[in-house]
C-alpha positions in Angstrom: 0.0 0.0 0.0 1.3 3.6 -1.2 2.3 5.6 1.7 1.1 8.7 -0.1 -1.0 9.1 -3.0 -1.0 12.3 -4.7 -4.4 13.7 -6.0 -2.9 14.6 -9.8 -4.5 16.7 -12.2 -3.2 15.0 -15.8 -2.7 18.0 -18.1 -0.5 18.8 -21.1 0.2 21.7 -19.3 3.8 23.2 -19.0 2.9 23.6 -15.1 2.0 20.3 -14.4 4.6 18.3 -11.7 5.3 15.1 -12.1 5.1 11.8 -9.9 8.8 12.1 -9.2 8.7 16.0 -8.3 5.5 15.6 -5.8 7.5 12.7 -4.2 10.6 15.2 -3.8 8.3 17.8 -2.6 6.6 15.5 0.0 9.6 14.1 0.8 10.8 17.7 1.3 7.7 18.1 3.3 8.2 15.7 5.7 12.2 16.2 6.3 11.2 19.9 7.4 8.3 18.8 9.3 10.8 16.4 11.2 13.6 19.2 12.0 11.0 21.3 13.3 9.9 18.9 15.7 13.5 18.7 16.2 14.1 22.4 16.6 11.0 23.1 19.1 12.6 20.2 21.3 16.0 21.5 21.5 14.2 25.2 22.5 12.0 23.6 25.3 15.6 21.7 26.3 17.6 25.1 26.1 15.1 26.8 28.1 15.3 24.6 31.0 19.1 24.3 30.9 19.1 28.5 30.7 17.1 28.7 34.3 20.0 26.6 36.3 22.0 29.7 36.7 18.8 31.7 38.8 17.9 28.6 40.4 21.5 28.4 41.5 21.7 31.5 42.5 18.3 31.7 44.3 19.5 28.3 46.1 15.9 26.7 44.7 17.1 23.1 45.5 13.6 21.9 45.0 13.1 23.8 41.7 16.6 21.9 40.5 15.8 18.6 41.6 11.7 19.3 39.9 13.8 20.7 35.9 15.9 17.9 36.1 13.0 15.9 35.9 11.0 17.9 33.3 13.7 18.2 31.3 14.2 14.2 31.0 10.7 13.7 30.3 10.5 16.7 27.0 12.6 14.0 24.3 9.9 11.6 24.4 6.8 14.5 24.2 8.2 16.2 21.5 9.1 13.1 19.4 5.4 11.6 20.1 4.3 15.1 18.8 6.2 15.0 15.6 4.8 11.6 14.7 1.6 13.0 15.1 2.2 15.8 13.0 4.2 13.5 10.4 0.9 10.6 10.5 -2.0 13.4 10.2 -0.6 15.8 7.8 1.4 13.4 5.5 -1.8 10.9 5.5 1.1 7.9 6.7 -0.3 4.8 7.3 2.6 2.4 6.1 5.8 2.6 5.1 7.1 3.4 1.1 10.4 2.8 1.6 11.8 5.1 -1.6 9.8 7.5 -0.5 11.6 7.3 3.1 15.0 7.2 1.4 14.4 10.1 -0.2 13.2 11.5 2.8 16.9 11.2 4.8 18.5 12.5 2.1 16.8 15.3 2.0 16.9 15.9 5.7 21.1 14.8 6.0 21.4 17.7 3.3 19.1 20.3 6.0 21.9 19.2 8.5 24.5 20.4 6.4 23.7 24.1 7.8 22.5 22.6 11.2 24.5 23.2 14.1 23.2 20.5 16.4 23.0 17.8 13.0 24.3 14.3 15.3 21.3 15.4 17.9 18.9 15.9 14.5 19.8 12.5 13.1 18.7 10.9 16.6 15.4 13.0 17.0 14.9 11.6 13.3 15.4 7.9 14.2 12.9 8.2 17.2 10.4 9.6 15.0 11.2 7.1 12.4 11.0 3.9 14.8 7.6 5.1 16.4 5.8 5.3 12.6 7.3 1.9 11.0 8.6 -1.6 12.1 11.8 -2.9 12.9 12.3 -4.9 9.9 13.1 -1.5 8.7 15.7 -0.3 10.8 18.9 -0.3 8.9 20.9 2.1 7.3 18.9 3.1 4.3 15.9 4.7 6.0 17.7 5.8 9.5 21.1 6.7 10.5 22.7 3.8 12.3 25.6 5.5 10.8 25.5 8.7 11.4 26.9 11.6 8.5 26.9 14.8 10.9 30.4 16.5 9.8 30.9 17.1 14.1 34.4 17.7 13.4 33.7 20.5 11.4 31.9 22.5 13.8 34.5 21.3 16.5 36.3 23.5 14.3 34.5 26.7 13.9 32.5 27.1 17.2 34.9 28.3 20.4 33.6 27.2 23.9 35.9 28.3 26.2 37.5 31.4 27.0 41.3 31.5 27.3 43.6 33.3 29.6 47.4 34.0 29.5 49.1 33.8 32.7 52.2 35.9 30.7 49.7 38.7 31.0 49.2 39.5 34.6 50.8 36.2 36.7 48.5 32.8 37.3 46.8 34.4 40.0 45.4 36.9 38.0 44.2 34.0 35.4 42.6 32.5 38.4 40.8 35.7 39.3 39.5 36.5 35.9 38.1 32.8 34.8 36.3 33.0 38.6 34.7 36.4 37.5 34.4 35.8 33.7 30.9 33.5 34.5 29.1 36.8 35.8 26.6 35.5 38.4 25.1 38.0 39.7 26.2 36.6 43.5 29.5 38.0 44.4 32.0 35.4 45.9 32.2 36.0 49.7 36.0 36.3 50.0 37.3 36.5 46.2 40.7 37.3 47.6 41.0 34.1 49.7 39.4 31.7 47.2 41.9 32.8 44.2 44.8 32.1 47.3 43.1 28.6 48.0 43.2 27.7 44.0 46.4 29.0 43.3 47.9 27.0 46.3 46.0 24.3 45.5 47.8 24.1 41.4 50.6 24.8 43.2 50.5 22.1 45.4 48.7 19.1 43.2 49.4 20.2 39.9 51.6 18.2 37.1 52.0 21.7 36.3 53.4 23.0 39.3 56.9 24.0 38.6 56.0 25.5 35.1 56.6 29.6 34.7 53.6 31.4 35.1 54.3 33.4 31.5 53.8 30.0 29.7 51.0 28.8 30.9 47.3 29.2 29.3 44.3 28.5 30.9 40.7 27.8 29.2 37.8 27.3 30.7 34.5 26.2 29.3 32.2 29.1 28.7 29.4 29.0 31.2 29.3 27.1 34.3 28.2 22.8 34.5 25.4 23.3 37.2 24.1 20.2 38.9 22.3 19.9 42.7 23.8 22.3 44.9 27.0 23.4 42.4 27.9 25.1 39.6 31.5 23.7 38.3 33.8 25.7 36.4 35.3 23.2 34.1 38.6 23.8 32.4 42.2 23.3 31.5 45.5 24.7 31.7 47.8 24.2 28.8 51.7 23.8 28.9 54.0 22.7 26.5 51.4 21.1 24.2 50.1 19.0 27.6 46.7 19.3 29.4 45.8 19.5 32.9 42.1 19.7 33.5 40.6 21.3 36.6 37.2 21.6 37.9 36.4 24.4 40.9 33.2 23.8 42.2 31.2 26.7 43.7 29.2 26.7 46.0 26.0 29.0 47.4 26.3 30.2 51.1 22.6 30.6 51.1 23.2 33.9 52.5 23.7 35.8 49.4 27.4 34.7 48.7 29.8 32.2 47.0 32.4 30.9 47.5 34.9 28.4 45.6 34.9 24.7 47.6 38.2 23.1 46.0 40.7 22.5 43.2 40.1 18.7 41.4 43.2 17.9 39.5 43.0 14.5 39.0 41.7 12.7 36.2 39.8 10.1 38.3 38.7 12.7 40.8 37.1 14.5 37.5 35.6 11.5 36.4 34.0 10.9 39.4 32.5 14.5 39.6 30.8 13.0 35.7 30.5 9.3 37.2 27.4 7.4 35.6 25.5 7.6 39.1 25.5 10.9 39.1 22.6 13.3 37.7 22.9 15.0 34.4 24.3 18.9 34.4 22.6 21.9 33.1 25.1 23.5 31.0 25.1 25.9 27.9 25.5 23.7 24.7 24.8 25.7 21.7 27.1 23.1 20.0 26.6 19.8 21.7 29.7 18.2 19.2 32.3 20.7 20.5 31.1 20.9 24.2 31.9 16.9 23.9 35.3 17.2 21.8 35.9 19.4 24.9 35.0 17.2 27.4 36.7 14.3 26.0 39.9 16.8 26.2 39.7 16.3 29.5 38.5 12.5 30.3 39.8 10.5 27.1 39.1 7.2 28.8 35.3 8.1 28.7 33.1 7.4 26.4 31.5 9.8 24.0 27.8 8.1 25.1 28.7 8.5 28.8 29.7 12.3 28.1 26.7 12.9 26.0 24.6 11.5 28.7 26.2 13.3 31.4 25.2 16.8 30.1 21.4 15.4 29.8 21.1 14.3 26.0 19.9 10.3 27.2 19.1 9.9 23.5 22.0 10.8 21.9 23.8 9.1 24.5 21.8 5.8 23.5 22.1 5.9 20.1 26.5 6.5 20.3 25.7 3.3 22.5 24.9 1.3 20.4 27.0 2.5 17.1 29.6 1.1 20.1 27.9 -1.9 20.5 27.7 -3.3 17.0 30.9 -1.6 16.1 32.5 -4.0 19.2 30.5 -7.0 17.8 31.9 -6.7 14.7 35.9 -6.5 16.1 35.2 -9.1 18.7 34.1 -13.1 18.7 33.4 -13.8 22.4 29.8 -14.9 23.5 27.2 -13.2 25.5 26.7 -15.5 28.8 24.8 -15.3 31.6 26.2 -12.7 34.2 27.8 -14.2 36.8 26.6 -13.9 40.6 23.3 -14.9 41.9 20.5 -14.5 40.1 18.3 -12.3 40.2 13.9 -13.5 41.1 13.3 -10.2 38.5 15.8 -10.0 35.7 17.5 -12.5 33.5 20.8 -10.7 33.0 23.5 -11.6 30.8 27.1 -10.0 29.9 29.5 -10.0 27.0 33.0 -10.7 28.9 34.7 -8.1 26.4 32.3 -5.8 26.3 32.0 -3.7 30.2 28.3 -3.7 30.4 25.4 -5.9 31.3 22.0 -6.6 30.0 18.8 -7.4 32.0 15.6 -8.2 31.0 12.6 -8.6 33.1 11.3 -12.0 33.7 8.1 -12.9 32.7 7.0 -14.8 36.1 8.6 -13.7 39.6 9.2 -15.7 42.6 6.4 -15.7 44.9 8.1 -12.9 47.6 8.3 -10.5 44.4 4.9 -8.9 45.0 5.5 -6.6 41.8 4.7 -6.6 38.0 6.4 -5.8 35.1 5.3 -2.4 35.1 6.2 -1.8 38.6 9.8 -2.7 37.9 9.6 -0.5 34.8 8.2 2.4 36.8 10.8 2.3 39.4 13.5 1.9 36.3 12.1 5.4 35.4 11.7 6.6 39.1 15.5 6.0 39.5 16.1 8.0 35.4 14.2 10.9 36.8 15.9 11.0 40.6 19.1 12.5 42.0 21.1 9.2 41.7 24.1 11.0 44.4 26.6 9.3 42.9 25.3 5.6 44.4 22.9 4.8 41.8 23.7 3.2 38.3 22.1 5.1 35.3 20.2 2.8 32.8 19.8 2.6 29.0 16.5 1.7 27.9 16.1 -0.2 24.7 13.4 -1.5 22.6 13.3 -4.3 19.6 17.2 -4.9 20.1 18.7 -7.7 17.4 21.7 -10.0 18.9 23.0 -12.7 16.9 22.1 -15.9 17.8 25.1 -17.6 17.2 26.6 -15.4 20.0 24.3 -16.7 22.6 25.6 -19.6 24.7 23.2 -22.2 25.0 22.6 -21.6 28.3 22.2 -18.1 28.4 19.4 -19.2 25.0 17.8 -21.6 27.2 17.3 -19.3 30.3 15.7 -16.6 28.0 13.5 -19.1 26.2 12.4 -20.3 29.6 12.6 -16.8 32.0 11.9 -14.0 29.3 9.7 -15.7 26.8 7.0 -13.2 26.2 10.4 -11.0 24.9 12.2 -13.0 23.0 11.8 -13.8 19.5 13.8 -15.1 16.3 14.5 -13.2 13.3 16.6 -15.1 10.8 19.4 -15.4 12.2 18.8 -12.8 15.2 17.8 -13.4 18.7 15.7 -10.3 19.0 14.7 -8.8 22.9 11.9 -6.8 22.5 12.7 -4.5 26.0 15.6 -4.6 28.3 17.8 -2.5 30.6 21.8 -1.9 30.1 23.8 -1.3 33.1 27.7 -0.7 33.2 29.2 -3.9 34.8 29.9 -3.8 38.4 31.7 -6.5 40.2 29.0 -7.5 43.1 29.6 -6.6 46.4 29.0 -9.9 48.1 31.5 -11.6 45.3 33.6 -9.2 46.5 33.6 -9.8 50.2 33.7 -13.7 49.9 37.5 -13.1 48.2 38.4 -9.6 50.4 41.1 -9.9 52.9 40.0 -7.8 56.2 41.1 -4.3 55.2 39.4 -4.6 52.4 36.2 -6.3 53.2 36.4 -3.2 56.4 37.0 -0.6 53.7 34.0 -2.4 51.5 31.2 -2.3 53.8 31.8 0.9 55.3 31.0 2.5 52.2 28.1 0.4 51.4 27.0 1.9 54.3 27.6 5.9 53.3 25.5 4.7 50.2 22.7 3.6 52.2 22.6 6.8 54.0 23.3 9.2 51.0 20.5 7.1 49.4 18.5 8.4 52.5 19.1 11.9 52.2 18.3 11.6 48.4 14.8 10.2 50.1 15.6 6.3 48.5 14.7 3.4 50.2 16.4 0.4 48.1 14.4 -2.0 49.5 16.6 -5.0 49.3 19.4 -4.0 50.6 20.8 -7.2 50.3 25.1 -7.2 49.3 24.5 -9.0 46.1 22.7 -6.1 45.1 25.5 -3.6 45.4 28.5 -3.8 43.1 32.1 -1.9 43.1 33.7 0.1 40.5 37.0 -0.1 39.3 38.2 2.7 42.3 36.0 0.7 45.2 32.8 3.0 45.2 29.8 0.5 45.7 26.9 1.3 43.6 23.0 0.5 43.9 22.1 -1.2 40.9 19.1 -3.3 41.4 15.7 -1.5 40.9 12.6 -3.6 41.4 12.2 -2.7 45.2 13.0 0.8 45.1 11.1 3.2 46.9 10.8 6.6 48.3 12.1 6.6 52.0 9.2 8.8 53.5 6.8 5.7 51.9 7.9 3.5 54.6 6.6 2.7 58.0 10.1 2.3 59.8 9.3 -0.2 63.1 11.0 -1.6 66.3 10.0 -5.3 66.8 7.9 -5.8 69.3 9.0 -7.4 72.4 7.3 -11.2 72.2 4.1 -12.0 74.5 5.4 -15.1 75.5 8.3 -17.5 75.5 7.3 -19.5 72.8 7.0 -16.5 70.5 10.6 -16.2 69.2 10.3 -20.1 68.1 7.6 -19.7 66.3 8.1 -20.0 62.1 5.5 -16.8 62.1 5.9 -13.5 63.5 3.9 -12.6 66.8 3.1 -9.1 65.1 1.4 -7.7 62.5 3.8 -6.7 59.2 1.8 -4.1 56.9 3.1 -4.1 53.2 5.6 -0.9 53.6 6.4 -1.9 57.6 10.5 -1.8 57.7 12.0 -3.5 60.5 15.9 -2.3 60.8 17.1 -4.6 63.4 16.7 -7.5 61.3 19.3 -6.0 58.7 22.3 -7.6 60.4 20.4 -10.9 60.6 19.4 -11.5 56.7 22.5 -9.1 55.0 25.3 -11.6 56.0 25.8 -14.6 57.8 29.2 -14.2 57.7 30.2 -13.7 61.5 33.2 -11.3 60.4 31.3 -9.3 57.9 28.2 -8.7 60.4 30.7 -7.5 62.9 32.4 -5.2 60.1 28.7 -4.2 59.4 27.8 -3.1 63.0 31.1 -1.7 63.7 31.0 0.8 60.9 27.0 1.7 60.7 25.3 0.6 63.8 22.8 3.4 63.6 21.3 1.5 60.1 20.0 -1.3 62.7 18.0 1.2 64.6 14.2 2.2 63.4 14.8 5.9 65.3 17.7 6.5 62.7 15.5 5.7 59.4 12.6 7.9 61.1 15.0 10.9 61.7 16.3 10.6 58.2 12.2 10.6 57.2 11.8 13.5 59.6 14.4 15.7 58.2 12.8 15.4 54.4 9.6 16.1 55.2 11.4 19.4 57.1 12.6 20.0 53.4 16.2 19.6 54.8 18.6 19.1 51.5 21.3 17.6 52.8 25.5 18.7 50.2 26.7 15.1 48.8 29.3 16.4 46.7 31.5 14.1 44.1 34.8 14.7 46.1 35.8 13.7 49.6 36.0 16.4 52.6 39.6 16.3 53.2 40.2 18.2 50.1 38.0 21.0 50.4 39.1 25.0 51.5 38.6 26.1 54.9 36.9 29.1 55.3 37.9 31.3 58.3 35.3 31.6 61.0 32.7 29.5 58.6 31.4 26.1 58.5 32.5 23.4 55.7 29.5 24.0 54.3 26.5 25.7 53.9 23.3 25.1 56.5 21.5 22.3 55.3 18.3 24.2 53.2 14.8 23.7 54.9 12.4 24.5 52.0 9.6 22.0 52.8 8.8 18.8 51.3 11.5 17.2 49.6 10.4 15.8 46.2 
């Protein structure tokens, strides 16, 4: 059936278009249709992004936290409204594949002129994948490879502003890239914060020794804002070498700022745009040379993770995958199921060369799982659209995703066929899963522990611990709190990764155990009290998390205070006080003093915490 048919007027006359120039001209029609969908998105996106600056300086935390979340949720309103503009208008009930073709070229030559073109090929995809099936995806009708000429605009759009130290010393470098971001708060003690970053460089620099008249510093041109910072991101240049820096600034809340630290390091960079972290507001009038600029500064990342870390989920996903089947095609291991326990919710399965996992939700639970599918999905998203504080993994969400079959073990086949029927299916010579989650690969925490000498088994569950209780101030309950749950990354930060019991702390009925009636009671298989669906008991944590006699004693020596019900309660009681509590993507030891101030700012008390 004919996508379109045109209603043609057969005429000897000179005016008269033919079938191919009405195709071109629909074809025309619906590429512009497409970018304008495109274009209105990336407005609503900018807008949001160009409020962080007042919210910042108006220390909104609860108007931060509530455009983080509306800005995740515009990509898939504005693509739902372009296929409804493209379906009604275009009269598309089916697919005409020439007609299609000629529909990318005609928008890939739009793009030419377009300054945002690898975010404009992805915005096309969506649209594309919502109107027509997957047998359709390849190359021809959508850009699996994409054409944008990035490099190109890396070249003609500047995004940072440069300073000589030759021209005035370093610290008056450091004093101009501080004022050069104009907020409108002044800095509490200028003078002492350009001493604390010069001594700082000076101190923990590779840089350090270099003369101050050969050094150049550039820093990106508006300020990375996220939670309770904004963070001046940078480099200093030196011989043809890079150092990168990040100062983060903070808000005083009493009409000042002030500058918080010097990060040096490449890890300690990366861990201020870690994965678990939420995405940054931050001026992107070029997307393609804010990353080049990025990737400056934290080569070992990859372009999806930087994408996704300034808030473009779907550009992110779609550099994802071009990674993906690029690394199929250059590797011949097989995908096998993920090692560890599994899971009563997901079937999850790994590629050993490849640093990621894939989980997909089962189609029957165990009997203790009281949730559905959509459940799980729901608190997928909960966790997408939540402050993840650096202790929750982000997700990639795919749809209709083709593996080759003949990289399945047989086993890893075989679970699928019998966990995940309902999403599986064959096509050709394709193993096709029709919705799962991606996850970067984490080594497990209770893996972990059952091969971890003392110090580091100490080390280990000590900061499972600080995640439990940043989770807390971030008002998550991660309902199984169970190790196996938890994994490590590659510098020993354990990360919550499994979703399906997620909830908001202040949903919880946090309880002591009553004390039994009688003697019997404690013998009995059933509890002598009554257990409501969202009752938490916190002094049986030690019992079910270990029964490992040297971890439980780790466990209670580091966080006793997580057995105790009046500890969850007083964690409850300060959200619903609207207290906002600073978890900042660097450790305490390395941040300024400030004379005759605290470390940081009050925690804010703006009422309920979303």
């Amino acid at each position: 059936m004919s996508v379109y048919t045109p209603h043609l007027h057969f005429s000897s006359s000179p005016e008269t278009k033919s079938t191919e120039t009405q195709g071109s001209d629909l074809a025309n029609q619906i590429a512009r249709s497409i970018l304008v969908g495109f274009d209105k998105h990336f407005s609503f996106f900018t807008g949001i992004t160009a409020g962080a600056r007042e919210r910042f300086e108006r220390a909104d935390w609860r108007a931060i936290q509530e455009a983080s979340a509306t800005r995740i949720k515009l990509y898939d309103i504005r693509v739902a409204e372009a296929v409804e503009k493209v379906r009604n208008a275009f009269t598309i009930t089916s697919l005409e594949e020439p007609l299609w073709q000629k529909v990318k070229v005609i928008y890939q030559d739009l793009l030419r002129r377009h300054s945002r073109p690898e975010l404009a090929e992805t915005f096309y995809n969506s649209v594309f994948c919502r109107l027509f099936e997957r047998k359709y995806y390849n190359n021809h009708n959508i850009f699996i490879q994409s054409t944008a000429e990035v490099a190109y605009l890396v070249d003609c759009f500047r995004v940072t502003y440069s300073f000589h130290a030759k021209d005035g010393g370093f610290r008056a470098s450091v004093r101009d890239f501080l004022t050069s971001c104009y907020f409108e708060l002044p800095f509490e003690n200028l003078e002492r914060d350009i001493d604390a970053i010069v001594a700082a460089f000076r101190s923990h620099s590779h840089f350090r020794q270099a003369p101050d008249e050969q050094l150049r510093l550039e820093i990106y041109e508006s300020p990375f804002f996220r939670n309770k910072a904004a963070y001046l991101v940078g480099r200093v240049i030196w011989a043809g070498a890079i150092q990168p820096f990040v100062v983060p600034i903070l808000n005083n809340e009493h009409g000042g700022l002030y500058a918080d630290t010097l990060l040096t390091h490449r890890d300690q960079i990366a861990r201020v745009f870690s994965f678990a972290r939420a995405y940054f507001m931050v001026k992107t009038p070029v997307p393609a040379a804010t990353i080049h600029f990025l990737h400056s500064l934290l080569p070992t990342k990859s372009i999806a993770e930087l994408y996704m870390s300034i808030g473009f989920q779907k550009q992110a996903k779609n550099e994802f995958y071009r990674d993906f089947l690029h690394h199929l095609e250059h590797s011949d291991d097989i995908f096998v199921i993920a090692p560890g326990i599994r899971g009563m919710v997901m079937s999850v399965f790994t590629l050993p060369s490849y640093p990621y996992v894939f989980k997909v939700i089962k189609d029957r639970f165990a009997p203790q799982k009281e949730v559905t599918r959509q459940d799980v999905k729901e608190r997928y998203l909960r966790v997408k659209m939540h402050d993840r504080v650096g202790r929750m993994a982000d997700t990639l969400e795919y749809s209709d995703v083709a593996f080759p079959r003949q990289r399945f073990s047989p086993e890893l086949e075989r679970e699928l066929q019998e966990q995940c029927g309902s999403l599986i299916e064959y096509d050709g010579d394709n193993i096709v899963v029709k919705h799962l989650y991606i996850e970067r690969r984490l080594r497990p925490l209770n893996m972990f522990l059952e091969q971890a000498n003392i110090e580091e088994a100490r080390a280990a569950i000590k900061d499972w611990g600080l995640a439990i209780k940043e989770l807390m101030a971030a008002n998550i309950f991660p309902g199984d709190m169970l190790f196996k749950n938890f994994g490590l990354t590659r510098h020993g930060r354990v990360i919550f990764y499994d979703y399906d019991e997620i909830s908001y702390l202040t949903e919880c009925n946090f309880r002591r155990i009553p004390p039994p009636r009688y003697d019997d009671d404690e013998l009995s298989a059933e509890p002598w009290y009554s257990v409501a669906p969202n009752d938490v008991f916190p002094e049986e944590f030690a019992s079910f998390l270990t029964t490992n006699p040297l971890h439980r004693r780790l466990l209670l020596e580091s966080h006793p205070e997580i057995m105790e019900a009046e500890f969850w309660k007083s964690r409850q009681q300060d959200i619903d006080n609207g207290v906002f509590v600073d978890i900042f993507p660097y450790a305490e030891d390395i941040r300024f003093p400030r004379e005759g101030k605290d470390r940081r700012p009050e925690p804010s008390r703006q009422g309920d915490c979303p």
